[in-house]
C-alpha positions, 0 to 999 in steps of 0.5 A, spaced: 500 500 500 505 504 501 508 503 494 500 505 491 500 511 495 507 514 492 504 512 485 498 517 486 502 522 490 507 522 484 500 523 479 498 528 483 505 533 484 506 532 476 499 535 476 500 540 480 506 542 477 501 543 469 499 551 468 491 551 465 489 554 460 489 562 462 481 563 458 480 557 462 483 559 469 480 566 469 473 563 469 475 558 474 475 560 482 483 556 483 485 555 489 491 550 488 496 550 483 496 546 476 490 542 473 484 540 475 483 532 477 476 532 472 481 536 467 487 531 466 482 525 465 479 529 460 486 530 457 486 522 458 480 521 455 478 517 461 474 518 467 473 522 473 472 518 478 477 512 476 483 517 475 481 519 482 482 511 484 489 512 481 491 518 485 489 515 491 492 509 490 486 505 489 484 499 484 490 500 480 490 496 474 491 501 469 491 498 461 499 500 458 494 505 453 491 508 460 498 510 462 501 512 455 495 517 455 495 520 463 503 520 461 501 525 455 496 529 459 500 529 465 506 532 460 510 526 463 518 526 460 521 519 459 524 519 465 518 520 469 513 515 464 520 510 466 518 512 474 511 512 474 511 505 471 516 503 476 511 505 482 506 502 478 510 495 478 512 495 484 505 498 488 503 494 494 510 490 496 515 490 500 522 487 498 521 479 498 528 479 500 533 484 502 537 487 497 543 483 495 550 487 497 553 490 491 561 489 489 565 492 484 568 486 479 576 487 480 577 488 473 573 495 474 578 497 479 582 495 475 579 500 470 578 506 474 585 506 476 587 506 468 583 512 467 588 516 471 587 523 470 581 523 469 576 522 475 571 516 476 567 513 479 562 507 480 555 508 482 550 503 485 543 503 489 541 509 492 547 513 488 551 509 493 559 511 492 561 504 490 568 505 488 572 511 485 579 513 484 585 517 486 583 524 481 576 523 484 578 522 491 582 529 490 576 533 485 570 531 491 571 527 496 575 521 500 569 516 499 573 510 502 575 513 508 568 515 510 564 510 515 560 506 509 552 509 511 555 515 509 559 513 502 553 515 498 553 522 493 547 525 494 548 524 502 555 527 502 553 533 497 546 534 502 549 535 507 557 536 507 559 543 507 565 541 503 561 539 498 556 545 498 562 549 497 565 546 491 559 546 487 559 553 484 551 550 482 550 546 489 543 547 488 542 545 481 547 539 482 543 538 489 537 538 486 539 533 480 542 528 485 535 527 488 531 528 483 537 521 481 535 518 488 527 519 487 528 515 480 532 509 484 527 509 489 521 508 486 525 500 483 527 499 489 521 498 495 522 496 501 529 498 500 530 499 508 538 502 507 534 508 502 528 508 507 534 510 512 538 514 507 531 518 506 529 519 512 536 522 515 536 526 510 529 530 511 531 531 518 537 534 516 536 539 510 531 543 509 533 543 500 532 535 501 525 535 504 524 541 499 525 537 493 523 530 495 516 532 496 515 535 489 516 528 486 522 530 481 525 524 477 532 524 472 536 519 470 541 524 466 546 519 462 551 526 461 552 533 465 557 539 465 559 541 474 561 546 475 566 547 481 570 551 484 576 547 488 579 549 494 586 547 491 586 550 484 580 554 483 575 554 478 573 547 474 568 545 469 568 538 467 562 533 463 560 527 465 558 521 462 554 517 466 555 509 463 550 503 465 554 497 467 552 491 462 553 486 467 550 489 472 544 495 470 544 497 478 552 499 477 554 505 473 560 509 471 561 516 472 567 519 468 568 527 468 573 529 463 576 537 462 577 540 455 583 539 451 587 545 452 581 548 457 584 552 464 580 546 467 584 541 465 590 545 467 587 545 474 586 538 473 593 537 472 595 541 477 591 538 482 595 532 480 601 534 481 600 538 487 597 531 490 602 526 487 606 526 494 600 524 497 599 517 497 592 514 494 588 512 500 585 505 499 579 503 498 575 497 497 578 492 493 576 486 497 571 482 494 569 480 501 565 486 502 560 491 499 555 495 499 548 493 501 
């Protein structure tokens, strides 16, 4: 049930979020925002009432067509039809079993740290930090070295100073890595580490519960950060965001600077300044993981 209930919390954030038409809203008394339940089913070529079974979360049994329509008449981007279909999949359930524990194959280590210059990392459930190496480590955070519960990326740029400092578009970034989050979630109900993750979260930031409640889903395969570094200043890198084969609950998050940029000067520099310092070590054994 609770599971059903998000689903329809979600169709009802998308709606809220809909301006109507300005002939139609200056005739209407509108004490909310966004469109009306009677306006989306009509949208949606369905009925008042059964879209409103959807939105609380009752009877959910819609056709692929009804969930194509209320996609269109929610104006629902790829990403969004992706997460309501998983909410709708996964309605009235809780994990069967808890969640397999995560372990990064030694041949991705071994990739990571051959990539060299060039900041990486993988990503698992929850947008845990699973691995990273050196230049990554030096760019944002010493992942390895933190407790396991906190080697998590929207946990760290939530609620880490450092990281609120780094991004020269925290809240952008911020509000990508739980928009990120939301879309994890919602695969994975019942998921006791995110009902935690989550929950400390909205206790400690106000940004988070923010975001959280507005029900924002992305799954960006590419981005640029901006950051200003401590060390060598200003800093714009791309990403690339790389779904492991093997294991579509793993990703590869690669960052590269332009050839002959100031950025991948700093880079360059911030490698050089740090080449005495040694790697700090992170987890290769296969006998861990993260849940």
């Amino acid at each position: 049930m609770g599971q059903s209930i998000e689903f329809g919390r979600f169709l009802s954030a998308m709606r809220s979020r809909l301006q109507p038409d300005p002939d139609v809203a200056l005739r209407g008394n509108r004490r909310v925002p966004g469109l009306r339940r009677e306006e989306v089913a009509r949208l949606a070529d369905v009925s008042i009432d059964y879209y409103t079974r959807l939105e609380q979360g009752r009877n959910i049994h819609p056709s692929r067509s009804v969930l194509t329509s209320v996609a269109r008449a929610l104006q629902l981007s790829d990403a969004e039809s992706a997460h309501m279909l998983d909410l709708l999949e996964n309605c009235g359930g809780q994990a069967t079993n808890p969640p397999e524990v995560q372990r990064v194959r030694p041949a991705m280590y071994q990739l990571l740290e051959a990539v060299g210059e060039v900041p990486a990392v993988v990503l698992g459930r929850r947008t845990d930090v699973l691995a990273s190496n050196r230049m990554a480590r030096l760019l944002f955070a010493d992942f390895p070295t933190l407790a396991r519960e906190q080697r998590n990326y929207t946990r760290w740029i939530m609620l880490d100073p450092a990281a609120r400092a780094l991004f020269r578009d925290w809240h952008g970034a911020a509000a990508d890595a739980v928009a990120t989050l939301r879309a994890d979630i919602g695969r994975h109900p019942g998921d006791p580490a995110a009902t935690a993750l989550v929950g400390e979260l909205a206790v400690n930031s106000e940004e988070f519960r923010q975001w959280w409640a507005r029900h924002t889903v992305a799954r960006k395969s590419s981005g640029t950060l901006f950051l200003h570094h401590g060390v060598v200043g200003d800093v714009e890198v791309d990403f690339e965001h790389l779904l492991l084969p093997d294991d579509p609950e793993q990703s590869l998050r690669i960052y590269t600077a332009k050839n002959g940029s100031p950025s991948l000067d700093a880079l360059t520099l911030l490698s050089s300044w740090a080449g005495h310092v040694p790697a700090s070590h992170h987890v290769s054994n296969s006998s861990e993981g993260t849940n």
